[in-house]
Backbone as JSON, one array per atom type, in Angstrom:
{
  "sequence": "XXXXXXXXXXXXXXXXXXXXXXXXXXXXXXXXXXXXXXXXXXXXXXXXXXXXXXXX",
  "N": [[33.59, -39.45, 43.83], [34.09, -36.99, 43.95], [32.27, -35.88, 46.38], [33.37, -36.71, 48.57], [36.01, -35.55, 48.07], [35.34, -32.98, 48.58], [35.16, -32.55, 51.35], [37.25, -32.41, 51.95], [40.47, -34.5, 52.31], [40.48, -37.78, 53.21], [40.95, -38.84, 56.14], [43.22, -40.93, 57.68], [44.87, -44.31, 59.31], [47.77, -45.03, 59.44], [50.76, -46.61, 59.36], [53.75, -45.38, 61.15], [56.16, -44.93, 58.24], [59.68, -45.44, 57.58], [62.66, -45.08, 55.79], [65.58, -45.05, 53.62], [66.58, -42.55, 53.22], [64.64, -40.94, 54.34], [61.59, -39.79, 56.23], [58.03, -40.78, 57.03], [55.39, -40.02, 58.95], [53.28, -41.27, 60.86], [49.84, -41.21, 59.26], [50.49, -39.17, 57.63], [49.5, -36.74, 55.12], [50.82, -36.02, 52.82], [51.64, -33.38, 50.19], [49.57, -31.68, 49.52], [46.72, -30.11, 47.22], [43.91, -28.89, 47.1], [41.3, -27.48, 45.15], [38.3, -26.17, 46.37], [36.32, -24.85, 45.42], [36.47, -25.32, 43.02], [35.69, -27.96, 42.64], [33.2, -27.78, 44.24], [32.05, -26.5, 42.29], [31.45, -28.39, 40.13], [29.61, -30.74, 38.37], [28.29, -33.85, 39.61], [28.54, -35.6, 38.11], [30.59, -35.42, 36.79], [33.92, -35.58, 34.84], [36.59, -37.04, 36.62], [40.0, -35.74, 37.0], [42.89, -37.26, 38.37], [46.55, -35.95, 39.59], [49.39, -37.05, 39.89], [52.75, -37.26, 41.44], [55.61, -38.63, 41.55], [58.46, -37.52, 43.59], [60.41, -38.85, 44.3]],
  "CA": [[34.81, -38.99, 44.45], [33.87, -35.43, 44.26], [31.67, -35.09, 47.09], [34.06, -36.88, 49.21], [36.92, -34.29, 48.09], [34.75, -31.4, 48.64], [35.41, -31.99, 52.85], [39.07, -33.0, 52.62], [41.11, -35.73, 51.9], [40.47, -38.86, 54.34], [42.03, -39.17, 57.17], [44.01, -42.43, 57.53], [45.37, -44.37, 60.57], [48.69, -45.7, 58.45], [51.7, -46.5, 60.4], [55.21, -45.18, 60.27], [57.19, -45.35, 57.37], [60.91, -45.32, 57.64], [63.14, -45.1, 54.81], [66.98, -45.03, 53.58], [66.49, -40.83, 53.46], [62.97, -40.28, 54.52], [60.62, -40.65, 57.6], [56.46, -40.55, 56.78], [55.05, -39.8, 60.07], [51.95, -42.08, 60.4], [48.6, -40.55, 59.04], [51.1, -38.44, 56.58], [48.69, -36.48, 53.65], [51.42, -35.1, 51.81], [51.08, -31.82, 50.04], [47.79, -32.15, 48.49], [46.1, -28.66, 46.66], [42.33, -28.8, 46.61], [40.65, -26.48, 44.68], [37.2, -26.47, 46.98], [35.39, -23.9, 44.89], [36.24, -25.57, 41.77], [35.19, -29.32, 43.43], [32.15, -27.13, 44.7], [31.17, -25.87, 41.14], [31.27, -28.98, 38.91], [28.62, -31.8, 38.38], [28.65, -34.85, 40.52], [28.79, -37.05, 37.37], [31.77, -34.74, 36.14], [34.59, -37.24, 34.88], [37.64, -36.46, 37.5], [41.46, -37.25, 37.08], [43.94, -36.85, 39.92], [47.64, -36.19, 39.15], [49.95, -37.74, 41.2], [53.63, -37.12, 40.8], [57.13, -39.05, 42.11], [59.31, -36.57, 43.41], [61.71, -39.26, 44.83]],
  "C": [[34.73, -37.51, 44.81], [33.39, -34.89, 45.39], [32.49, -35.55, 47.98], [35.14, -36.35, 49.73], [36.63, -33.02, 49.1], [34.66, -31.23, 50.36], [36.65, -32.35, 52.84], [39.37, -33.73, 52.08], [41.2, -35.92, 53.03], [41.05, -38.56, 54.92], [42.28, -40.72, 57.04], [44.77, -42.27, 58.84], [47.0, -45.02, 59.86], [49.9, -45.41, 59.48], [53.02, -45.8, 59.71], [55.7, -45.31, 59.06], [58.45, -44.71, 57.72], [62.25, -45.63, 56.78], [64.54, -45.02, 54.44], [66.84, -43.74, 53.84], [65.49, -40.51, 53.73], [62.72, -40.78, 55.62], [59.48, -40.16, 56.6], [56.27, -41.06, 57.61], [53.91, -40.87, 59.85], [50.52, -40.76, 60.58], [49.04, -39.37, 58.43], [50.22, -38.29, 55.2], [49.52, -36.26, 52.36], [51.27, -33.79, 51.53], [49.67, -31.73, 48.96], [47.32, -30.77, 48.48], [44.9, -28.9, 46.27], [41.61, -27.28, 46.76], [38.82, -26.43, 45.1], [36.11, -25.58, 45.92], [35.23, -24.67, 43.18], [35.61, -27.2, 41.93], [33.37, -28.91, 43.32], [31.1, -27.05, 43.46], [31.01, -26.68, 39.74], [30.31, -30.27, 39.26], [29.01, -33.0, 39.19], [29.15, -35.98, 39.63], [29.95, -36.42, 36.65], [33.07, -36.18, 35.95], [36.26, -36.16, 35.51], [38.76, -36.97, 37.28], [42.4, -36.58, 38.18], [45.48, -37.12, 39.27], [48.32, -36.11, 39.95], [51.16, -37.87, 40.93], [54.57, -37.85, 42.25], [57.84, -38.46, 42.57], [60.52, -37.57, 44.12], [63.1, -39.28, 43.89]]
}
């Protein structure tokens, strides 16, 4: 997963979403914070966790 990080997070073709209070545009990343230097500077077999929060 790491080296995959280390250019971005995917792109995606994902359609609309449309919601009671929300739109998500299609191909919507969110706010995603990658730390490239710290991605950059740890082992490939490093064990990775991703935290992923609800704010609805």
């Amino acid at each position: 997963m790491l080296p995959i990080l280390a250019n971005g997070t995917p792109d995606h073709d994902d359609m609309s979403i449309i919601g009671d209070d929300d739109v998500m545009p299609a191909g919507w990343k969110g706010h995603i914070i990658l730390h490239r230097d710290r991605i950059a500077a740890g082992p490939a077999d490093q064990v990775l966790t991703i935290e992923v929060r609800d704010l609805s």
